[in-house]
One Martini backbone bead per residue (centre of mass of N, CA, C, O) as a GRO file, in nm:
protein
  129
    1UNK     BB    1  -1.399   6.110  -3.597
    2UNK     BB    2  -1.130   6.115  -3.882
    3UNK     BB    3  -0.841   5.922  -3.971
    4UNK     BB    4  -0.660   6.083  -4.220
    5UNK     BB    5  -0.408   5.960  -4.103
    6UNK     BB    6  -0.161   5.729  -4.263
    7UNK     BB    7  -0.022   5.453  -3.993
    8UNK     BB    8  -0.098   5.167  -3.976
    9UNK     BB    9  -0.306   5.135  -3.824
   10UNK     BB   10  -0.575   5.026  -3.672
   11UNK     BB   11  -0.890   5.019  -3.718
   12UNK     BB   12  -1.225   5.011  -3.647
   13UNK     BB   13  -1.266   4.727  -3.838
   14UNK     BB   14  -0.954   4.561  -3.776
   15UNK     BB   15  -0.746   4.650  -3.945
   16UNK     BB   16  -0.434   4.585  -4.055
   17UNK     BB   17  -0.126   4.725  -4.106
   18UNK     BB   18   0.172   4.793  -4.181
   19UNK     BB   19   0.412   5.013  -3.966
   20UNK     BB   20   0.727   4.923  -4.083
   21UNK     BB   21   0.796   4.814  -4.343
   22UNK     BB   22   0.861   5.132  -4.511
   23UNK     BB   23   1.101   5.281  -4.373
   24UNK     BB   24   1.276   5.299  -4.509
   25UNK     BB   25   1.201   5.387  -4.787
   26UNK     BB   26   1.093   5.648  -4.650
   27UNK     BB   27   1.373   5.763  -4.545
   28UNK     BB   28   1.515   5.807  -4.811
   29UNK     BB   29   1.270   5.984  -4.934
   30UNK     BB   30   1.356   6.229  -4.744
   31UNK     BB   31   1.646   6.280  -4.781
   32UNK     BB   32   1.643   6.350  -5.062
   33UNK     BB   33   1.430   6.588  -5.030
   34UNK     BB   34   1.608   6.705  -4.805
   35UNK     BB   35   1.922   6.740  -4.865
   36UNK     BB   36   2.099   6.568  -4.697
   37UNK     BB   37   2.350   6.547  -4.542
   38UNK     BB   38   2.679   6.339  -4.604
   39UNK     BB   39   2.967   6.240  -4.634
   40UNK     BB   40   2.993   6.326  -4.920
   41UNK     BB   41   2.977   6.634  -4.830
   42UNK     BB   42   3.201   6.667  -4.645
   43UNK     BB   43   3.427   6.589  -4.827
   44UNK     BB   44   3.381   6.811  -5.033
   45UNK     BB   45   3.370   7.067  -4.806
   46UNK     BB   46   3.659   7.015  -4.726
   47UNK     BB   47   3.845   6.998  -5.013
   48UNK     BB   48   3.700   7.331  -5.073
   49UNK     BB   49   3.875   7.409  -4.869
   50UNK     BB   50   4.075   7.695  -4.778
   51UNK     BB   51   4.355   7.809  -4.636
   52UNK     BB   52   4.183   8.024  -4.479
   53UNK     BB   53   4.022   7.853  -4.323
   54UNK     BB   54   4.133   7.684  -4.226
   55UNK     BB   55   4.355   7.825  -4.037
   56UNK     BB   56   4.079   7.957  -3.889
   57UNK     BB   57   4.034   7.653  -3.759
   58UNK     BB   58   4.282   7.581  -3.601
   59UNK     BB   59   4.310   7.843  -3.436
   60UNK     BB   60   4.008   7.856  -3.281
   61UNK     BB   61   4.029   7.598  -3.169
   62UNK     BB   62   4.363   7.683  -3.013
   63UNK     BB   63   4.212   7.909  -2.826
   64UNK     BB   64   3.926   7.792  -2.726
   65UNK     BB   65   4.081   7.589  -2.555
   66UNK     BB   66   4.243   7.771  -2.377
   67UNK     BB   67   4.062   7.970  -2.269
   68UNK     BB   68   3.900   7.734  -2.115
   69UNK     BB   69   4.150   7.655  -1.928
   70UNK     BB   70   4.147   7.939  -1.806
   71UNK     BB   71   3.898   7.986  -1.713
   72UNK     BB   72   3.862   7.748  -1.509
   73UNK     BB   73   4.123   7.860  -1.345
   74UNK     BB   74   4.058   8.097  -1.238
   75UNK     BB   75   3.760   8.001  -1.107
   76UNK     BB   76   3.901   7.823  -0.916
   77UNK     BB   77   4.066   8.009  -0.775
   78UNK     BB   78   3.880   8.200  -0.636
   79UNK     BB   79   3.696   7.954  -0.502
   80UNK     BB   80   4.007   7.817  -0.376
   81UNK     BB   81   4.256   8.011  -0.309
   82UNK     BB   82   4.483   7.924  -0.537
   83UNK     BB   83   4.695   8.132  -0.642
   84UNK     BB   84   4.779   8.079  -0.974
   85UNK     BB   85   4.833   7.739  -1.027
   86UNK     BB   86   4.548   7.655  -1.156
   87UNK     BB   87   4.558   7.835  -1.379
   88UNK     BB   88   4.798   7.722  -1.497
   89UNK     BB   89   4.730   7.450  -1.536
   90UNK     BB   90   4.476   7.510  -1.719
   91UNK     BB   91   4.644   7.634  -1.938
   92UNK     BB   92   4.791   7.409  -2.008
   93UNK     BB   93   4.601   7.206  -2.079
   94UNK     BB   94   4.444   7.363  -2.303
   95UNK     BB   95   4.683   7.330  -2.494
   96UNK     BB   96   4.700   7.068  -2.526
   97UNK     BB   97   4.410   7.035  -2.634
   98UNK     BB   98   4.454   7.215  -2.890
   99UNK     BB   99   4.649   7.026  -3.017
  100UNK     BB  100   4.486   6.788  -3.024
  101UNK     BB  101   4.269   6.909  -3.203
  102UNK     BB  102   4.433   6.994  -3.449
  103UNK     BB  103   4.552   6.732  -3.531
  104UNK     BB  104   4.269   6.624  -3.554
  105UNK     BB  105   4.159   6.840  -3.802
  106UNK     BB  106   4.408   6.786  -3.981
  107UNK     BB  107   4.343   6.481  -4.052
  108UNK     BB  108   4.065   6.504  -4.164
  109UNK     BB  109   4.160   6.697  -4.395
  110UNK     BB  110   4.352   6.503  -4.525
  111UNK     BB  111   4.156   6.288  -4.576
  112UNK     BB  112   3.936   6.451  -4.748
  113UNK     BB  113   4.131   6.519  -4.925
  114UNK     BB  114   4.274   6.477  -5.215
  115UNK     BB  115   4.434   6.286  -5.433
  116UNK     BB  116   4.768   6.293  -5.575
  117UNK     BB  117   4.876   6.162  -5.868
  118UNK     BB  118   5.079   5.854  -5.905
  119UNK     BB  119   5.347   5.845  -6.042
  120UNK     BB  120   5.543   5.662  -6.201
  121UNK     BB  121   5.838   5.488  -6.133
  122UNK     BB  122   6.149   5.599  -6.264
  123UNK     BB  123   6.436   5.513  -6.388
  124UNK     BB  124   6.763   5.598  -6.406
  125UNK     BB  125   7.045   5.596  -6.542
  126UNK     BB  126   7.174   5.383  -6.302
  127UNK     BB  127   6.847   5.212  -6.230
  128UNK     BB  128   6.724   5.403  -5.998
  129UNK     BB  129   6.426   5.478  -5.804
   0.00000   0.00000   0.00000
């Protein structure tokens, strides 16, 4: 039986290759060929995101947070019998998670989003800038 994959392992006659010398350059090679996304794609479809996805991006954010910590909050109630308390404190836990994400989501896409061309400051007709 013959082993036609080039793994660059040892042959039957004793040949070694060498086996990760070209990895990165295969690595390289074989993303370029399947148009891995890199950073650069995501800051560009971050950039081209309309105000309506962002919005609905956000919102969903902090609805799925809320309602994950009603839900884990009425759950620990049933189980622990202590009927609102739980529910209500991880209902508050999740919207604080929620608010801590939208900010965290708002920050990478303004971060993300084109920076808008900076004027020079002229001075104004009394010397002020």
């Amino acid at each position: 039986m013959s082993n036609d994959r080039k793994t660059g392992r040892p042959t039957a006659q004793g040949e070694a290759a060498p086996l990760t010398s070209d990895l990165k350059a295969r690595i390289a090679r074989a993303q370029g060929e399947k148009g891995v996304a890199g950073d650069e794609q995501f800051a560009a479809a971050t950039r081209d995101m309309s105000a309506l996805s962002r919005g609905l991006r956000l919102g969903s954010e902090f609805v799925a947070a809320v309602l994950v910590g009603a839900g884990m909050g009425f759950l620990l109630d049933q189980w622990l019998r202590t009927s609102p308390w739980l529910f209500l404190a991880m209902m508050m836990l999740g919207f604080v998670a929620g608010v801590l994400n939208v900010v965290r989501a708002a920050a990478q896409m303004n971060g993300a989003a084109a920076q808008p061309p900076i004027d020079p400051v002229e001075p104004d007709d009394d010397g002020n800038k």
